[in-house]
N, CA, C and O atoms as a Maestro MAE file, in Angstrom:
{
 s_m_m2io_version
 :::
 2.0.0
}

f_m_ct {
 s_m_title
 :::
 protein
 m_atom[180] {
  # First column is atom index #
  i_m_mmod_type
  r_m_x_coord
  r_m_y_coord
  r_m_z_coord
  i_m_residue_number
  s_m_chain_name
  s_m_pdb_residue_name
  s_m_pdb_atom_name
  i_m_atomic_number
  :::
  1 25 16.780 2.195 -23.043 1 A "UNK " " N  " 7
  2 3 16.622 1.172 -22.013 1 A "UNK " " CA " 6
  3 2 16.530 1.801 -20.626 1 A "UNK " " C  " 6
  4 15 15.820 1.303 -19.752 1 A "UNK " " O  " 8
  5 25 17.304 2.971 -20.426 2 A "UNK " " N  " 7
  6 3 17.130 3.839 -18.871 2 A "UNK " " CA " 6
  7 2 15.976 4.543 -18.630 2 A "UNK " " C  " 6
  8 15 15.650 5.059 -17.560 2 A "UNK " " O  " 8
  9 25 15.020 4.545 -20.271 3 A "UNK " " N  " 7
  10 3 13.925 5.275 -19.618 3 A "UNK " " CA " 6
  11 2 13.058 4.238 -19.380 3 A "UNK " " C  " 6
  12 15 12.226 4.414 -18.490 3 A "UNK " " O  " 8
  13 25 13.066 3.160 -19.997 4 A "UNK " " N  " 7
  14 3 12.078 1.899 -19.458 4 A "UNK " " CA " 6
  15 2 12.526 1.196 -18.040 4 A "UNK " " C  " 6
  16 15 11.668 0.764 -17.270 4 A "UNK " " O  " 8
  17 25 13.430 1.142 -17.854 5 A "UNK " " N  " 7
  18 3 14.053 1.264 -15.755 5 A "UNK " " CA " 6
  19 2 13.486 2.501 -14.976 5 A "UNK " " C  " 6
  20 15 12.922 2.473 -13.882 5 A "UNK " " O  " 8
  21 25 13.729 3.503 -15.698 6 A "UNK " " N  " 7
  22 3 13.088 4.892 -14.586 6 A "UNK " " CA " 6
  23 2 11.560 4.934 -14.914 6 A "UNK " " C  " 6
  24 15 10.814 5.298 -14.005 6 A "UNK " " O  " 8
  25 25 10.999 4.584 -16.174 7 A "UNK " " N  " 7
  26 3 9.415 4.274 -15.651 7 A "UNK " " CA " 6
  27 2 8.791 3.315 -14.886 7 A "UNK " " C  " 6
  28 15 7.777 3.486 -14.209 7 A "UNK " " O  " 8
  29 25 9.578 2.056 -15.044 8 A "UNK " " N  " 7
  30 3 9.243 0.866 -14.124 8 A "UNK " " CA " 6
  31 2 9.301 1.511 -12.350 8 A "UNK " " C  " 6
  32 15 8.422 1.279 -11.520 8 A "UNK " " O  " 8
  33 25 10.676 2.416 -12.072 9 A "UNK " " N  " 7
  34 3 10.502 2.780 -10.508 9 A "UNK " " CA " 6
  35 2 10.134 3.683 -10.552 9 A "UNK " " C  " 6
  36 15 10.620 4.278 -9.590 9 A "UNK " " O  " 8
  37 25 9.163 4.671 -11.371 10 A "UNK " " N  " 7
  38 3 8.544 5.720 -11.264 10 A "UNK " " CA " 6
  39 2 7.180 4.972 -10.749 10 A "UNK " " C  " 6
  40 15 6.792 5.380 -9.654 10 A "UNK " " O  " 8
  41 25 6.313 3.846 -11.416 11 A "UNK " " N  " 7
  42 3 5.387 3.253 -11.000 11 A "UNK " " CA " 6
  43 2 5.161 2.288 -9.938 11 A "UNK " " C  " 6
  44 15 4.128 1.941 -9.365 11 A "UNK " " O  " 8
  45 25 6.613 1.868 -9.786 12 A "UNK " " N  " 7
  46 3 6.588 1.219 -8.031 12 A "UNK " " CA " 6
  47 2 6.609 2.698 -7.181 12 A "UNK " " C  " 6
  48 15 5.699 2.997 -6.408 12 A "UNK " " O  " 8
  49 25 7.368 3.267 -7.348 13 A "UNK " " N  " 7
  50 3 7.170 4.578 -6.180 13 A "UNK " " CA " 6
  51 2 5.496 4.961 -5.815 13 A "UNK " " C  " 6
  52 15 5.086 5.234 -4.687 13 A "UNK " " O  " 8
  53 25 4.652 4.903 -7.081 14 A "UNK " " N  " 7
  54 3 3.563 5.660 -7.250 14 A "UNK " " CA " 6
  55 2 2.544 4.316 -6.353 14 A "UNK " " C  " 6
  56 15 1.553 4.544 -5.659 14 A "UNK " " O  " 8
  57 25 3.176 2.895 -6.647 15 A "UNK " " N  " 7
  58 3 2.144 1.485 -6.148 15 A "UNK " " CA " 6
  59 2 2.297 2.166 -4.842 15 A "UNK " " C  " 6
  60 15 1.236 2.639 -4.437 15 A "UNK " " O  " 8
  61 25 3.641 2.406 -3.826 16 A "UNK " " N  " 7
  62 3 4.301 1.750 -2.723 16 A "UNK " " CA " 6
  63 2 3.667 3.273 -1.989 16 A "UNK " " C  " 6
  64 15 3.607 3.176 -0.764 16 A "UNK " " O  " 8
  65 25 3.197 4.633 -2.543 17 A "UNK " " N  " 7
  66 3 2.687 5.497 -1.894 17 A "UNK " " CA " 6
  67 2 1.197 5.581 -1.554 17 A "UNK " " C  " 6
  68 15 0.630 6.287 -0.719 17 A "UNK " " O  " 8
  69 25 0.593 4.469 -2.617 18 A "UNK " " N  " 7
  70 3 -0.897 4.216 -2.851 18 A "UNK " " CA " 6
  71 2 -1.218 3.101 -1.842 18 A "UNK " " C  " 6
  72 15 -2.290 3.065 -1.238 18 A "UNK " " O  " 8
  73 25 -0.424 2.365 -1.717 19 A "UNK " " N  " 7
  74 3 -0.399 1.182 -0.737 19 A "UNK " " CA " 6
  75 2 -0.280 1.922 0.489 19 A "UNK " " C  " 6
  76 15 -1.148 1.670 1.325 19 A "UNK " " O  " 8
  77 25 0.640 2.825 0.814 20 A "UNK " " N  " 7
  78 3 0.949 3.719 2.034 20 A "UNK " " CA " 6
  79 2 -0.939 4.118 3.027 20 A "UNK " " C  " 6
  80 15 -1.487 3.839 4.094 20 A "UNK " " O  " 8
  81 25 -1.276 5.029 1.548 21 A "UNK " " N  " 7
  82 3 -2.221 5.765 1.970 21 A "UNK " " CA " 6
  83 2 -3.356 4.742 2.300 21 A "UNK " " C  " 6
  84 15 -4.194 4.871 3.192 21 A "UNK " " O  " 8
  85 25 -3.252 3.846 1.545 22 A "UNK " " N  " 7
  86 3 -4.223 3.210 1.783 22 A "UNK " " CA " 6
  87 2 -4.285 2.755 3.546 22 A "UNK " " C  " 6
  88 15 -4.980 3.099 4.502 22 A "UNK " " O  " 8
  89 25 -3.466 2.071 3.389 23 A "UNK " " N  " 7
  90 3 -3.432 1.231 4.610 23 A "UNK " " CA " 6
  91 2 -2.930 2.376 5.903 23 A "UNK " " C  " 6
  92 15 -2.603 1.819 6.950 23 A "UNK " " O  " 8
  93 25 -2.862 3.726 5.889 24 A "UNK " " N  " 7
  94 3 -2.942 4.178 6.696 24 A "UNK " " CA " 6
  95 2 -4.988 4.773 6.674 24 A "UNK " " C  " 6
  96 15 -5.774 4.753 7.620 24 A "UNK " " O  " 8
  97 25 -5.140 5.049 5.784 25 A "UNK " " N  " 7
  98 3 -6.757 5.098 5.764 25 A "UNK " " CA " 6
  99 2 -7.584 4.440 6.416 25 A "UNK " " C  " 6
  100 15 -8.396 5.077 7.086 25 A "UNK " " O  " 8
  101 25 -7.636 2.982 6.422 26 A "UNK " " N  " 7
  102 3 -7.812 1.686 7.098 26 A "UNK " " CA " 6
  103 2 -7.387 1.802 8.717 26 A "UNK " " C  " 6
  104 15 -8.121 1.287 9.561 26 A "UNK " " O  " 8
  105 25 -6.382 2.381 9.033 27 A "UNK " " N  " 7
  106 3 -6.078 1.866 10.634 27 A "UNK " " CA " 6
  107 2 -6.950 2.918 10.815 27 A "UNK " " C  " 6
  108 15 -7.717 2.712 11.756 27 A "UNK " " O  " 8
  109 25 -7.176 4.424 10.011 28 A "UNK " " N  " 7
  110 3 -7.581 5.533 10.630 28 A "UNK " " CA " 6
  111 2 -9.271 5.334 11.001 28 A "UNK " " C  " 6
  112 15 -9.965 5.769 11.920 28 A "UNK " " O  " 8
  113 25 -9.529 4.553 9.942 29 A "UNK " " N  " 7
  114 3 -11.103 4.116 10.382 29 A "UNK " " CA " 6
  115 2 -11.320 2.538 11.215 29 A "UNK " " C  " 6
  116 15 -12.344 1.936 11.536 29 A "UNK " " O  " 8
  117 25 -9.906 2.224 11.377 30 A "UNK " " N  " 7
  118 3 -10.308 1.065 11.982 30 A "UNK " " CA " 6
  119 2 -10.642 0.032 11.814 30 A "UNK " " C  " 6
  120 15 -10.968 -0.747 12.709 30 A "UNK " " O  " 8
  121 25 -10.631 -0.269 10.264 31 A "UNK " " N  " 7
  122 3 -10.813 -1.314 10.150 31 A "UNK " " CA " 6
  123 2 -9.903 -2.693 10.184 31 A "UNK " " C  " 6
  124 15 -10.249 -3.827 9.851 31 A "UNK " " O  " 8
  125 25 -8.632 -2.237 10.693 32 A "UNK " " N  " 7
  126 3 -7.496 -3.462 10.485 32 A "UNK " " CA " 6
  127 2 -7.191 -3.676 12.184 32 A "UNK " " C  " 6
  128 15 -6.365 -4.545 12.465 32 A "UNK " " O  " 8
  129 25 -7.474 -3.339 12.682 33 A "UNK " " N  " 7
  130 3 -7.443 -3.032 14.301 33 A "UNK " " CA " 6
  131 2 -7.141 -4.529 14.696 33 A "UNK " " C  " 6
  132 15 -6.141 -4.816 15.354 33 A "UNK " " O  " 8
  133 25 -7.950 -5.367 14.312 34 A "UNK " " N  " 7
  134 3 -7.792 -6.728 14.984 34 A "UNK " " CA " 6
  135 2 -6.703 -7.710 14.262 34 A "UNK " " C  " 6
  136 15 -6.530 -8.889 14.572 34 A "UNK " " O  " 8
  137 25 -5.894 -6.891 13.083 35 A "UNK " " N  " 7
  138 3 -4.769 -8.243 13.149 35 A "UNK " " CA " 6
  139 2 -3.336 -6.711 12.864 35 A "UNK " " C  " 6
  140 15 -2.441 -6.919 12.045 35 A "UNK " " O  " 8
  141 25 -3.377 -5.500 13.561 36 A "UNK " " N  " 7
  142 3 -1.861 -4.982 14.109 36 A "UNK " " CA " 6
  143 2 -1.991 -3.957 12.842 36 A "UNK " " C  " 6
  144 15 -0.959 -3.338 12.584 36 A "UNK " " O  " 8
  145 25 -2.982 -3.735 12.129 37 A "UNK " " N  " 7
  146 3 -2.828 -2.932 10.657 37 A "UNK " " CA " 6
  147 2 -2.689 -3.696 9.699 37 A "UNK " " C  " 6
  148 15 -3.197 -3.077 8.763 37 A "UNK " " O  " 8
  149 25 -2.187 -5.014 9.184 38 A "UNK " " N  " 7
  150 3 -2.335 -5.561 8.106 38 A "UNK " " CA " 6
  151 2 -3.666 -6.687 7.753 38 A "UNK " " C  " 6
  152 15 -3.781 -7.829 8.200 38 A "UNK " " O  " 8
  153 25 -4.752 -5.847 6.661 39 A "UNK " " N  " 7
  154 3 -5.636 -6.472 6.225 39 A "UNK " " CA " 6
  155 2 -5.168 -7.469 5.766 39 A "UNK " " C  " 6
  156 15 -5.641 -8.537 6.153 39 A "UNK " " O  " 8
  157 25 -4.080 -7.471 4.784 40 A "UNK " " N  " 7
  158 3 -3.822 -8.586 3.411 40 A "UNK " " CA " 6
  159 2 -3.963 -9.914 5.035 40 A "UNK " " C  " 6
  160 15 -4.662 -10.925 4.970 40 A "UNK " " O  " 8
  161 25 -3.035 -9.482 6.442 41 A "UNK " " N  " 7
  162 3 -2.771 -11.378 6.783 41 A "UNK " " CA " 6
  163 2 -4.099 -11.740 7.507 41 A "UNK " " C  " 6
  164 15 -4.206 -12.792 8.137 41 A "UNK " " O  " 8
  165 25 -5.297 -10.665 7.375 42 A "UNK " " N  " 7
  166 3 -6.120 -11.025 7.763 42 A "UNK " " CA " 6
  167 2 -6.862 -11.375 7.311 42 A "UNK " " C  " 6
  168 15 -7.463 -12.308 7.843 42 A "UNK " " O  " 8
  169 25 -7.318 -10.844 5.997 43 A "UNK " " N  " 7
  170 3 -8.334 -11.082 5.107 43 A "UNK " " CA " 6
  171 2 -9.421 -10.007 5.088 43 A "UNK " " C  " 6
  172 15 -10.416 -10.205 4.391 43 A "UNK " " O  " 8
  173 25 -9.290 -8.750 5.886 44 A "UNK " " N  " 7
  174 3 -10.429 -7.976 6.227 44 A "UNK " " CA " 6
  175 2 -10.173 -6.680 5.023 44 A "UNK " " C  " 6
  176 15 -9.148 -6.030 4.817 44 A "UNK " " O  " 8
  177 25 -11.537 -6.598 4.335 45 A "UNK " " N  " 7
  178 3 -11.191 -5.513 3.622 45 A "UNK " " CA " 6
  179 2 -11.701 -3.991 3.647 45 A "UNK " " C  " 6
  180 15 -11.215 -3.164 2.876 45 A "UNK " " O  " 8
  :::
 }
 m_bond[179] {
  # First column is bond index #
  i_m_from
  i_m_to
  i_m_order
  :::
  1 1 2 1
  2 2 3 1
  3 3 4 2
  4 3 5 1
  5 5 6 1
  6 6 7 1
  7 7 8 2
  8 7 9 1
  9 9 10 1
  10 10 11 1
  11 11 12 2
  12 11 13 1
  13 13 14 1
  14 14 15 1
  15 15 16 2
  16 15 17 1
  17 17 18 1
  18 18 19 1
  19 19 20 2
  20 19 21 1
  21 21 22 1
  22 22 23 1
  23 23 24 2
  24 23 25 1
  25 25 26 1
  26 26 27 1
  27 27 28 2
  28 27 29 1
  29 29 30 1
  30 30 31 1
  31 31 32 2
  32 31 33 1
  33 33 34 1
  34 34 35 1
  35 35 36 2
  36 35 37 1
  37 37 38 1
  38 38 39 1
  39 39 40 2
  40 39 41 1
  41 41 42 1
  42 42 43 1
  43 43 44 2
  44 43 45 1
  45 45 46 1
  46 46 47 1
  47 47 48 2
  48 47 49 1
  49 49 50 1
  50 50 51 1
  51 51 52 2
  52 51 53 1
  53 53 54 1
  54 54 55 1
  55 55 56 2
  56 55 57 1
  57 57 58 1
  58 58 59 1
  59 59 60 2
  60 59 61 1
  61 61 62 1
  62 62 63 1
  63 63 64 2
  64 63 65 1
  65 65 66 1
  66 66 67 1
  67 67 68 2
  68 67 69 1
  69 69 70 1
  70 70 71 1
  71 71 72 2
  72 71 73 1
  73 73 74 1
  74 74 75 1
  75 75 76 2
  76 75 77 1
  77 77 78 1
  78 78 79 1
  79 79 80 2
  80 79 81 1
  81 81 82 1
  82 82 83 1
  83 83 84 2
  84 83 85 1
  85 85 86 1
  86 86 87 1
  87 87 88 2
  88 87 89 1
  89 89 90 1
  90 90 91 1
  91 91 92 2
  92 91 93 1
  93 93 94 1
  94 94 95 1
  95 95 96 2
  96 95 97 1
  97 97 98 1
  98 98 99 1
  99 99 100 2
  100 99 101 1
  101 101 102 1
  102 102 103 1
  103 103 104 2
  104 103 105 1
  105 105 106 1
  106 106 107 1
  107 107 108 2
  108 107 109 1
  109 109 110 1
  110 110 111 1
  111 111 112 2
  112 111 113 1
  113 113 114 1
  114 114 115 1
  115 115 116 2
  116 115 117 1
  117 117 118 1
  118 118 119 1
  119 119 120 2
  120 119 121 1
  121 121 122 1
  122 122 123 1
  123 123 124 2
  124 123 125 1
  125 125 126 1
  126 126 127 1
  127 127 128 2
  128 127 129 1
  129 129 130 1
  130 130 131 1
  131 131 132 2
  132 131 133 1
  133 133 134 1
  134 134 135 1
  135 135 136 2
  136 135 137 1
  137 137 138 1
  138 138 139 1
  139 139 140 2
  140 139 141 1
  141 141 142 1
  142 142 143 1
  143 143 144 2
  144 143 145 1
  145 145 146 1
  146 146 147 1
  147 147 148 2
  148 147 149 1
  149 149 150 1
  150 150 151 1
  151 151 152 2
  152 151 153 1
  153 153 154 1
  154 154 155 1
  155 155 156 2
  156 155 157 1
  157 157 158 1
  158 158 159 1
  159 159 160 2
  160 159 161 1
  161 161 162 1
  162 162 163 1
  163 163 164 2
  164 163 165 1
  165 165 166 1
  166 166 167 1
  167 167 168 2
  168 167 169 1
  169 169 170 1
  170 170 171 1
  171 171 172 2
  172 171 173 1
  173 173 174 1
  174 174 175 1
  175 175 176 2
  176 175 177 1
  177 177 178 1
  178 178 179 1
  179 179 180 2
  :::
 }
}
């Protein structure tokens, strides 16, 4: 059962660094510029 808990936060760690990069990728080209860095409350992809 502890290895099905440590794979579950092995794959949030891996979402929450992919989400990271992403959305630092995005400010770096600029595309989130007009709502503060977050696409998702804007809708811009």
């Amino acid at each position: 059962m502890k290895y099905v808990i440590y794979a579950l936060v092995a794959a949030l760690a891996v979402w929450a660094v992919w989400y990271v990069v992403r959305t630092i990728r995005r400010q770096l080209r600029g595309q989130c510029s007009g709502c503060s860095g977050d696409c998702s409350r804007c809708g811009k992809k």
